[in-house]
VOPAGU-2260 file (C-alpha; in pm, 1 decimal, decimal comma):
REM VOPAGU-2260
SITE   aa  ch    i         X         Y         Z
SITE  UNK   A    0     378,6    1385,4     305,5
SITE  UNK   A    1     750,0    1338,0     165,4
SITE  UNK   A    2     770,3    1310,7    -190,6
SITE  UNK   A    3     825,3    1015,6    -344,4
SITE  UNK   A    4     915,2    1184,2    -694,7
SITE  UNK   A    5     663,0     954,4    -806,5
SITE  UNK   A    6     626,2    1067,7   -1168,8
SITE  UNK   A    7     232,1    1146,7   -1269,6
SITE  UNK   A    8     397,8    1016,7   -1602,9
SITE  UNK   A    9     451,9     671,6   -1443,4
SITE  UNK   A   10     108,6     672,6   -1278,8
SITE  UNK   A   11    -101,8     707,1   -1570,1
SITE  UNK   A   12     169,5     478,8   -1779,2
SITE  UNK   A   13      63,7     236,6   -1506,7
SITE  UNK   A   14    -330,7     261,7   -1473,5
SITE  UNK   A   15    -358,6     281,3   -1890,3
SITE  UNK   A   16    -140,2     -21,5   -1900,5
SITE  UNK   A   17    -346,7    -216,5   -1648,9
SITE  UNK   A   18    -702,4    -107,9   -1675,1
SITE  UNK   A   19    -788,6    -408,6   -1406,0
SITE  UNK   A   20    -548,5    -222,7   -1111,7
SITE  UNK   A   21    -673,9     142,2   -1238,0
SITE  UNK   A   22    -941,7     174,2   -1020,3
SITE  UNK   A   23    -815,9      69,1    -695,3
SITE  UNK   A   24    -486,8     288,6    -792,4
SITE  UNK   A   25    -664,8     535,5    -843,8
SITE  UNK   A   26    -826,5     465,6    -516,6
SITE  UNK   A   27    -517,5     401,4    -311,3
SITE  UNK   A   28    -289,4     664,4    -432,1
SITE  UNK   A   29    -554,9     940,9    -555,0
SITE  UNK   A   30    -470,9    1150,1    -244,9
SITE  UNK   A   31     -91,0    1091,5    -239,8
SITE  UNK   A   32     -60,6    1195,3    -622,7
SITE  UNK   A   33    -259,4    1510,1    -564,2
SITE  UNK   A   34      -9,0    1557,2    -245,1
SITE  UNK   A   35     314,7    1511,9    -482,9
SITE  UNK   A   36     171,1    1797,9    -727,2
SITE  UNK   A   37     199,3    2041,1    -416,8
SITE  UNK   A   38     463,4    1935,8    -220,7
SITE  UNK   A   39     768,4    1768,8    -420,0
SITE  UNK   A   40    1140,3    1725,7    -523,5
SITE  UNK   A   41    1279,4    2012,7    -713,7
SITE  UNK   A   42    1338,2    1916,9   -1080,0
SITE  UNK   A   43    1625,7    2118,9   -1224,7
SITE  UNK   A   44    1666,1    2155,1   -1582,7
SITE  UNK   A   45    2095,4    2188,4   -1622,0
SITE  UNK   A   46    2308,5    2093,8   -1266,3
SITE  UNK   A   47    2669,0    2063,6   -1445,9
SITE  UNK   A   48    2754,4    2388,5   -1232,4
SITE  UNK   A   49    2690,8    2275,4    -934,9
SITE  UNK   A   50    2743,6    1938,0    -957,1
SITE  UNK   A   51    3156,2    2047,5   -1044,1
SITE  UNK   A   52    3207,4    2195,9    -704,1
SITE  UNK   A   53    2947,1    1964,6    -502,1
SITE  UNK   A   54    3101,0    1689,7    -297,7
SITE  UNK   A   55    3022,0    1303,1    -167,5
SITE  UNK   A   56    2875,0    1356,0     181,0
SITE  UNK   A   57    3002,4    1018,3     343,3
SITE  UNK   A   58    2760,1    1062,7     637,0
SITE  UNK   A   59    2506,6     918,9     393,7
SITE  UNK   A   60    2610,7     626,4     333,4
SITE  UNK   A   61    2417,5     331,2     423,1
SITE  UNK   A   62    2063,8     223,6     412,8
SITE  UNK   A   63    1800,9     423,2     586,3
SITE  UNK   A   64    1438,2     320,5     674,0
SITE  UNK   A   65    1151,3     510,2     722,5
SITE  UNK   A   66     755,0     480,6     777,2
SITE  UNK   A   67     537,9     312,7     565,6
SITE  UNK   A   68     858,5      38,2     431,9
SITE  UNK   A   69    1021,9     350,5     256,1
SITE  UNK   A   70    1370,3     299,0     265,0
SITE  UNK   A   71    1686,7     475,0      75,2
SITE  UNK   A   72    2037,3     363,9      44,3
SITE  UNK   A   73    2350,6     549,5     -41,8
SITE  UNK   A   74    2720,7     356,0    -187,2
SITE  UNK   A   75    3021,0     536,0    -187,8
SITE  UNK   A   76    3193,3     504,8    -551,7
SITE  UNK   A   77    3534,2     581,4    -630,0
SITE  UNK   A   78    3419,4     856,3    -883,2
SITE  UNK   A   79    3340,6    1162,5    -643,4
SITE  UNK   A   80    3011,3    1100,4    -597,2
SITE  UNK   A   81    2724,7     862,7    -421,6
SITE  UNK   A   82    2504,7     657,2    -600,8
SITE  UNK   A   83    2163,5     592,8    -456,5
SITE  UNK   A   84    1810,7     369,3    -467,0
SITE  UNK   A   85    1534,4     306,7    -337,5
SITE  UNK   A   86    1103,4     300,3    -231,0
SITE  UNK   A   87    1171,3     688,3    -316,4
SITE  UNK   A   88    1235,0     659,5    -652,0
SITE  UNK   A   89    1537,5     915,9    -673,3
SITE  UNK   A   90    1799,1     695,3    -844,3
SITE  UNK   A   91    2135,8     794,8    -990,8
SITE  UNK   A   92    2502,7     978,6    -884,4
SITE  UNK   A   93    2471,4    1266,9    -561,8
SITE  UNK   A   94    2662,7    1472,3    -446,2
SITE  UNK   A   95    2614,9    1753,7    -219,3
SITE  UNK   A   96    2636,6    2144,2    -139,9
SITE  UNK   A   97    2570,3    2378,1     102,7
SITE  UNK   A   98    2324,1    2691,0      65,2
SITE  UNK   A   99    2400,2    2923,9     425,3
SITE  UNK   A  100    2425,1    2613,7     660,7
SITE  UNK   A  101    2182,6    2431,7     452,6
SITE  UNK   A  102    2266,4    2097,2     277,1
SITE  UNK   A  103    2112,9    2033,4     -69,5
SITE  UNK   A  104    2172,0    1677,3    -238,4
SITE  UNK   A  105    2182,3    1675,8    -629,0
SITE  UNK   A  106    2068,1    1330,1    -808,7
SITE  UNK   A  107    2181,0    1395,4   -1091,6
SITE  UNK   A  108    2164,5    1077,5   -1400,0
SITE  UNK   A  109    2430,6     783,0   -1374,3
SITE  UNK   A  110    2468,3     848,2   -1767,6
SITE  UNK   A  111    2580,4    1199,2   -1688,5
SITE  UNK   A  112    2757,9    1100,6   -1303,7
SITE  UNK   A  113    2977,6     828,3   -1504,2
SITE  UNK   A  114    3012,6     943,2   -1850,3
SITE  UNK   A  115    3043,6    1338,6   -1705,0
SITE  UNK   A  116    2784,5    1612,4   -1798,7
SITE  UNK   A  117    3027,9    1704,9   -2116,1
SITE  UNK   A  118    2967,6    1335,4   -2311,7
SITE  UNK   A  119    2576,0    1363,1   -2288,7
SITE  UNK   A  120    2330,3    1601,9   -2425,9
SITE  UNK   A  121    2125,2    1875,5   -2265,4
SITE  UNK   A  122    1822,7    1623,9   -2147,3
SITE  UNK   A  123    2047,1    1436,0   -1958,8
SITE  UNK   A  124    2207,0    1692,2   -1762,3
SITE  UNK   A  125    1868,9    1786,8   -1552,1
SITE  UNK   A  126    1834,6    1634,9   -1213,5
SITE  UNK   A  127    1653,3    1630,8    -893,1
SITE  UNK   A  128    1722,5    1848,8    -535,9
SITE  UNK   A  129    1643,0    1778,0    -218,3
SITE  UNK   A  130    1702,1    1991,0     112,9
SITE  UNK   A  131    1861,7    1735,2     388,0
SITE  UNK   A  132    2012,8    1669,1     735,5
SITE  UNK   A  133    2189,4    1432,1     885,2
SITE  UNK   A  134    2214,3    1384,5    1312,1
SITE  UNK   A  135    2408,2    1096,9    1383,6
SITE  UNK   A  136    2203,4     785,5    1287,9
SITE  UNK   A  137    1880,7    1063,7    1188,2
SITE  UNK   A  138    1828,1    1130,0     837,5
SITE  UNK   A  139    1604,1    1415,8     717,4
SITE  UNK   A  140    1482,1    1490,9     402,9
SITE  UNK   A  141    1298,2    1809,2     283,5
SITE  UNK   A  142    1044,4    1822,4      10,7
SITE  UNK   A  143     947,0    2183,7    -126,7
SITE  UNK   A  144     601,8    2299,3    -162,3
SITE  UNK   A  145     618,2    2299,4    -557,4
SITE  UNK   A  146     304,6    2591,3    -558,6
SITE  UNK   A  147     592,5    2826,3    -383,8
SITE  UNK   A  148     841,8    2728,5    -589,6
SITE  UNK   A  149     631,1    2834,2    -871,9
SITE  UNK   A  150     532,7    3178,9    -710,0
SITE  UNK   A  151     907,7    3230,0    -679,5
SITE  UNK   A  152    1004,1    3194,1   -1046,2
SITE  UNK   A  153     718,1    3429,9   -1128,8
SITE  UNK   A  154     846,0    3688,1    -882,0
SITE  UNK   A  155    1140,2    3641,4   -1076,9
SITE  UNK   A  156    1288,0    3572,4    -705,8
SITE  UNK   A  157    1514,7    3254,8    -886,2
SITE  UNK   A  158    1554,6    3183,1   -1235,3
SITE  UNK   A  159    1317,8    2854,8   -1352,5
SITE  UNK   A  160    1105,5    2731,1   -1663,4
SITE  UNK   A  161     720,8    2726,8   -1603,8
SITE  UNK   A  162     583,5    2430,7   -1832,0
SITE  UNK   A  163     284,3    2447,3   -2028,6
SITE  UNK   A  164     111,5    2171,1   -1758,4
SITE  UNK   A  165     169,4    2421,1   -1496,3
SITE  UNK   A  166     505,7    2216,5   -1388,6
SITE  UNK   A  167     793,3    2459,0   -1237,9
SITE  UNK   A  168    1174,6    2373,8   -1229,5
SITE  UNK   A  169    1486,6    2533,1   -1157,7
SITE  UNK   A  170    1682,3    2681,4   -1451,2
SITE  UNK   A  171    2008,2    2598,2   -1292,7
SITE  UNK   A  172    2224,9    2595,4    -984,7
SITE  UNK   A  173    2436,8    2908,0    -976,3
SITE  UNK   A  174    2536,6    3122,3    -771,9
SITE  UNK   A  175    2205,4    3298,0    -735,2
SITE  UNK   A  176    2006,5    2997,7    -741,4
SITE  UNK   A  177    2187,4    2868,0    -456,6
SITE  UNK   A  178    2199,4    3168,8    -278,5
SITE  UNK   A  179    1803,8    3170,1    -315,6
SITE  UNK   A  180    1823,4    2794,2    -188,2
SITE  UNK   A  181    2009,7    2909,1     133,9
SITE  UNK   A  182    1684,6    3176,6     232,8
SITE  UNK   A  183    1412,7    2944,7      95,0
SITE  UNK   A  184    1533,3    2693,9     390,1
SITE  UNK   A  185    1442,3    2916,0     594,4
SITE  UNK   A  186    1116,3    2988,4     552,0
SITE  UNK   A  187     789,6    2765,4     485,5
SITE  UNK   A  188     687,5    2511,0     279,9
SITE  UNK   A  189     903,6    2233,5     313,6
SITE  UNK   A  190     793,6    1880,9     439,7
SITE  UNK   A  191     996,4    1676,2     624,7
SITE  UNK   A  192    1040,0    1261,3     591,5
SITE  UNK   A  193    1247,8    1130,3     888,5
SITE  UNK   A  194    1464,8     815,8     854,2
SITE  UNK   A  195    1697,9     583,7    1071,2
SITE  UNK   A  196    1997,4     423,5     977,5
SITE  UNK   A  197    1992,0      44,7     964,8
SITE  UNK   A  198    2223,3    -130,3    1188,0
């Protein structure tokens, strides 16, 4: 199952809210919210680095569609960078990089994309990752299994922050990190969510 970086935050803010809808939630999405704790975006705390030498991939652009409704779109601004929405719920400026052949798309904040990652404070300069490919009108996107991601930043394999609810993220994207990026594409543990273009 593709992540829908569908925050646990947002699901309990939604079933304590609306005690009448928590038990069929809890019923309808039980088994995709235990799904997004293993396999999910990658949250990265700082990605001012990377996001400085990234780049607008234009072969996004568009709206894509995918099972289930989901759907993503990506504009073209005349800032550098993408901006993007959707059933996903990744919102905010991307650009992209490459990791050995691999392309990674940052979503990083609009606050931060617009204002730049020097006007805002630290909070606001974390964003999201996600390992992609496009072929022609084929989109792919790549979720990472968030228990390996884990067992990397305890091998000390790539630098990250292990919360105290068992939550892993990526320190930052430097060099190392996204030469780690570049071999963890090619091994296991990613999850794939295919989507076409709308004509």
């Amino acid at each position: 199952m593709f992540v829908v970086c569908y925050s646990l935050l947002e699901f309990v803010t939604i079933t304590y809210f609306n005690p009448m809808k928590s038990r069929t939630l809890l019923q309808t999405t039980g088994l995709l919210i235990l799904s997004l704790i293993v396999a999910s975006c990658i949250p990265v705390k700082n990605v001012e680095k990377a996001w400085e030498n990234a780049k607008a991939d234009d072969a996004l652009v568009g709206t894509w569609t995918g099972d289930q409704d989901a759907m993503v779109s990506f504009a073209k601004t005349d800032r550098g960078f993408l901006v993007t929405a959707g059933t996903t719920g990744l919102e905010g400026g991307c650009k992209s990089f490459e990791a050995s052949g691999h392309q990674y798309l940052i979503v990083a904040s609009l606050k931060a994309s617009l204002l730049g990652f020097d006007a805002v404070d630290e909070d606001s300069k974390s964003g999201t990752l996600l390992r992609y490919k496009v072929e022609g009108d084929t989109l792919k996107m790549y979720s990472f299994d968030g228990n390996q991601l884990k067992d990397a930043v305890k091998a000390e394999k790539v630098k990250g922050i292990i919360d105290d609810n068992d939550s892993t993220q990526l320190a930052e994207l430097d060099e190392a990190t996204i030469k780690w990026l570049g071999e963890a594409a090619e091994g296991s543990g990613w999850d794939e969510k295919v989507y076409q273009k709308a004509k």
